[in-house]
N, CA, C and O of each residue as an XYZ file, in Angstrom:
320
protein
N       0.850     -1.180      0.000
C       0.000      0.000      0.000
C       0.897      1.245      0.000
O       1.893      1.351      0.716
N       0.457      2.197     -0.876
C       1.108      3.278     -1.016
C       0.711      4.164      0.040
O      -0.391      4.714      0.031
N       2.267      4.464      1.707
C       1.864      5.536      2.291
C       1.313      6.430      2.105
O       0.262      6.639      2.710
N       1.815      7.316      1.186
C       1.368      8.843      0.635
C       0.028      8.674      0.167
O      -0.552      9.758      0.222
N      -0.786      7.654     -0.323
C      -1.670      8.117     -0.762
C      -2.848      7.763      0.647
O      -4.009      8.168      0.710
N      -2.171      6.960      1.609
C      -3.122      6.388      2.708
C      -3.074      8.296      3.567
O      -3.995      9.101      3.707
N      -1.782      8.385      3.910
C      -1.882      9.856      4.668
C      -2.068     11.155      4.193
O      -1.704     12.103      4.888
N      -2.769     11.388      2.709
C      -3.730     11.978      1.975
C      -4.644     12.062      2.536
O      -4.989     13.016      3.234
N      -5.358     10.825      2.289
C      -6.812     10.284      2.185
C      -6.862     10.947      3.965
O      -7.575     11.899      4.283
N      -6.166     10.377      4.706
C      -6.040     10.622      6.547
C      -6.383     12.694      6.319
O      -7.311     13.252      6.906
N      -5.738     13.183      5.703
C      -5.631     14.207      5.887
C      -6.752     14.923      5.109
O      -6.875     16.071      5.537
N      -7.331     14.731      4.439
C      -8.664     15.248      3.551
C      -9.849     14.634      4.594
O     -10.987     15.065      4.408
N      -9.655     13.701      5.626
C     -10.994     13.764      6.664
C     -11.628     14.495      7.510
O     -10.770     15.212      8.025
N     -12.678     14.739      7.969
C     -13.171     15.556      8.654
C     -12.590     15.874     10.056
O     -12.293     14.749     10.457
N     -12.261     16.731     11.015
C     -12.122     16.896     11.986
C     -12.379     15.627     13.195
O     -11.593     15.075     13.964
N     -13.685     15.484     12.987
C     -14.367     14.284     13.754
C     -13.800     13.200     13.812
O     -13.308     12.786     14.862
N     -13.765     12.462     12.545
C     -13.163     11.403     12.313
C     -11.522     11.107     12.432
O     -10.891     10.051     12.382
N     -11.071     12.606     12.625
C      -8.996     12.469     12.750
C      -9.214     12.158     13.985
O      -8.549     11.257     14.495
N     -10.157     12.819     14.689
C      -9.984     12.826     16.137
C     -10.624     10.853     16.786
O     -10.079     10.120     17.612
N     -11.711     10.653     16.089
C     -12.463      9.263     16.569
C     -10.384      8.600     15.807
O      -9.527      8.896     16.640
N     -10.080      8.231     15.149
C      -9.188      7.699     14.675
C      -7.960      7.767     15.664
O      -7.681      6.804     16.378
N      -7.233      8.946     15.680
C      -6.527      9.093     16.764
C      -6.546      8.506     18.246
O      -5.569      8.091     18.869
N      -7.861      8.559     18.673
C      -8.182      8.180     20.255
C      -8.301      6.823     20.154
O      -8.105      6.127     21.150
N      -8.654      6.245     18.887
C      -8.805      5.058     18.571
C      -7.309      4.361     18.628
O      -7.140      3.351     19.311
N      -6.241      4.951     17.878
C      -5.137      4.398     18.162
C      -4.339      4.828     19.327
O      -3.223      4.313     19.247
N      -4.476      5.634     20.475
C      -4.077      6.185     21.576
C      -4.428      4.763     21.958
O      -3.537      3.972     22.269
N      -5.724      4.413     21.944
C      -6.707      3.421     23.304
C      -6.104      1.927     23.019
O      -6.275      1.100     23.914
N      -5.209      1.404     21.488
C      -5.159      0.113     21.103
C      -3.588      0.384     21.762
O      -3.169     -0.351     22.657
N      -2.679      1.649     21.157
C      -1.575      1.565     22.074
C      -1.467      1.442     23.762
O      -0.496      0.952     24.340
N      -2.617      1.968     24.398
C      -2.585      2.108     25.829
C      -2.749      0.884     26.097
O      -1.990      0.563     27.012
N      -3.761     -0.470     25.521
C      -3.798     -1.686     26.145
C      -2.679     -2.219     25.896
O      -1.938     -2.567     26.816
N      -2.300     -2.407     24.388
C      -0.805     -3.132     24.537
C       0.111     -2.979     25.716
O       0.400     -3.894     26.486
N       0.582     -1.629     25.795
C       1.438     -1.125     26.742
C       0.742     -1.590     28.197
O       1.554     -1.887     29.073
N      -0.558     -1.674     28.512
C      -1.465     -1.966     29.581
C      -0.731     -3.809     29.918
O      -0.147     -4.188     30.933
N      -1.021     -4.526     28.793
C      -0.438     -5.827     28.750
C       1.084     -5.987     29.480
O       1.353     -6.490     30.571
N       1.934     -5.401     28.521
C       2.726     -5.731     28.625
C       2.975     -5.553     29.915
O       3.387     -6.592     30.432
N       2.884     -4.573     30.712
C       3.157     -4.075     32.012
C       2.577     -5.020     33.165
O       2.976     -5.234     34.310
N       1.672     -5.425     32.561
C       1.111     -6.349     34.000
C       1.997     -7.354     33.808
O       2.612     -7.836     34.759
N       2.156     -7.780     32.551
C       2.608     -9.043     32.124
C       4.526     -9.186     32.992
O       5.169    -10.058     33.576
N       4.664     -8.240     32.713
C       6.318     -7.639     33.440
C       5.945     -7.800     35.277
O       6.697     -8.326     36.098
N       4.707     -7.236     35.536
C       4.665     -6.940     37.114
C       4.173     -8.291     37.441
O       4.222     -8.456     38.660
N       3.695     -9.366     36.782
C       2.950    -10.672     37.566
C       4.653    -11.877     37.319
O       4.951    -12.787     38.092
N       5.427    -11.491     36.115
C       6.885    -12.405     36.309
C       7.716    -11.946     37.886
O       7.917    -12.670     38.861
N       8.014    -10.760     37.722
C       8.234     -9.831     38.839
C       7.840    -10.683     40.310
O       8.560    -11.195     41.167
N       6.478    -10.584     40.177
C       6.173    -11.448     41.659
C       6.376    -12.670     41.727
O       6.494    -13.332     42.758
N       6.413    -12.930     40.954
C       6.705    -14.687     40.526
C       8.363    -14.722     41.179
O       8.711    -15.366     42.169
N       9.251    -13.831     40.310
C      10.642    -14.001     40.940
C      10.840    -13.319     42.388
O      11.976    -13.346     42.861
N      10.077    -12.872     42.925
C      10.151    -12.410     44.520
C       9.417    -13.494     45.256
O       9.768    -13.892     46.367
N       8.511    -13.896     44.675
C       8.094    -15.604     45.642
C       9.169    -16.049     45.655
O       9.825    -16.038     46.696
N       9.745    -16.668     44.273
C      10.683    -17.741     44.413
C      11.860    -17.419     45.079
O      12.482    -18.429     45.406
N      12.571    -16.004     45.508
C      13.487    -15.717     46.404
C      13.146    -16.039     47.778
O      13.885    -16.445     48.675
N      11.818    -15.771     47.791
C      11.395    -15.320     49.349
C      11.440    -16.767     49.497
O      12.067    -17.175     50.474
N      10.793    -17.805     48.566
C      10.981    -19.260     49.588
C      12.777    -19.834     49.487
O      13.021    -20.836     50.159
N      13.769    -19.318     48.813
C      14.708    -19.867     49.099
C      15.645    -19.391     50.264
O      16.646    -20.012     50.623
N      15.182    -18.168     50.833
C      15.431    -17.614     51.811
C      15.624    -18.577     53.215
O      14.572    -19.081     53.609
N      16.315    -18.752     53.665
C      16.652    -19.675     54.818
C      17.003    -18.962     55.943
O      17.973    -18.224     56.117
N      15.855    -19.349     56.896
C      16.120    -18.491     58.149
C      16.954    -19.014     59.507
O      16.582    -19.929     60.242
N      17.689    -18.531     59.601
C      18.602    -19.043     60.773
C      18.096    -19.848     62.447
O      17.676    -19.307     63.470
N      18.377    -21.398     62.121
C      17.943    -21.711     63.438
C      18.649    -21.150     64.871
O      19.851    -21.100     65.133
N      17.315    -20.679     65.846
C      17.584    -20.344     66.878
C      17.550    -21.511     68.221
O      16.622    -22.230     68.592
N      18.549    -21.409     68.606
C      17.874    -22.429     69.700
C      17.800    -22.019     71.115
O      18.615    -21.710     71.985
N      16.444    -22.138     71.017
C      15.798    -22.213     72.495
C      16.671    -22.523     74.078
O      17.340    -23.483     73.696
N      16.901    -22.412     74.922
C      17.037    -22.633     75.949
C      16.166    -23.990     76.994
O      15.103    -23.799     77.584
N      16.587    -24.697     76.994
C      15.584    -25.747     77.448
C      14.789    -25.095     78.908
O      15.631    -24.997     79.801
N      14.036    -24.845     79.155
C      12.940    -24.269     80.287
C      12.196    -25.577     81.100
O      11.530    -26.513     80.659
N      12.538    -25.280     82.237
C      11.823    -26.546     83.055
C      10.209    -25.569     83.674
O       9.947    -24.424     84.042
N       9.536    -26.770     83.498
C       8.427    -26.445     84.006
C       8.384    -26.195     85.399
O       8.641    -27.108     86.184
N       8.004    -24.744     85.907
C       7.943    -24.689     87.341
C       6.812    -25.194     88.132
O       5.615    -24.939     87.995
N       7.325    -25.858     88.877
C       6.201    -26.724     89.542
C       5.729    -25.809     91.217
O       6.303    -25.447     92.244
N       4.832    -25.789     90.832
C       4.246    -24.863     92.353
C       3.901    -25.992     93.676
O       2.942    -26.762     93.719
N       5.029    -25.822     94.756
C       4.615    -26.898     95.513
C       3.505    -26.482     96.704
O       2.928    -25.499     96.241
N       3.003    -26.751     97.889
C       2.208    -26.157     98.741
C       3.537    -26.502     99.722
O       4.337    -27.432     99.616
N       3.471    -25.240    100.872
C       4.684    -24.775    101.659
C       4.014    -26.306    102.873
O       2.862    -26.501    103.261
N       5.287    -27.118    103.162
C       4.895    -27.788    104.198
C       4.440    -27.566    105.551
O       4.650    -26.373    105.771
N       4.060    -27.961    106.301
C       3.084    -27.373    107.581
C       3.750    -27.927    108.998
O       3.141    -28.010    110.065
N       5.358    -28.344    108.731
C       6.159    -29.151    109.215
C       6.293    -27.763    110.543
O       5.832    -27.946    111.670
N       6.981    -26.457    110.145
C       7.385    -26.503    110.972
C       6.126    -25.169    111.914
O       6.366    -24.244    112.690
N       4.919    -25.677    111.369
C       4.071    -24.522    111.751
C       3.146    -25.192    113.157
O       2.474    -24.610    114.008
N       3.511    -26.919    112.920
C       2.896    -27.431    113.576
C       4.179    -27.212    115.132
O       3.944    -27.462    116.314
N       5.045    -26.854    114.718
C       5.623    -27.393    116.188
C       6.102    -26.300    117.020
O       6.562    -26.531    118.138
């Protein structure tokens, strides 16, 4: 197809129609670009999961804790 005669024809149209045309190709570029971007931000999370589970967190170890046992005070020397 011969450019020059397509961006003629573009340019002999009415006001209305440069403008419906234009917004028309603004709106097909904005989804592409719309695509691609999510498409970039959902790999993105994908490679921050897969860091976050290879992430290895340092074992801590506990202190062994004995259970305190509550005794009742003997009555040994209250009796005498």
């Amino acid at each position: 197809m011969d450019y020059k005669k397509f961006l003629i024809k573009l340019q002999n149209l009415p006001d209305n129609k440069k403008k419906i045309i234009l917004w028309a190709v603004v709106v097909v570029l904005a989804v592409i670009m719309g695509f691609f971007w999510v498409r970039g931000a959902v790999n993105n999370f994908k490679k921050i999961g897969e860091s976050i589970g290879q992430i290895e967190l340092p074992q801590i170890e506990m202190p062994a804790t004995e259970i305190l046992q509550t005794t009742t005070p003997s009555n040994e020397n209250a009796i005498k």
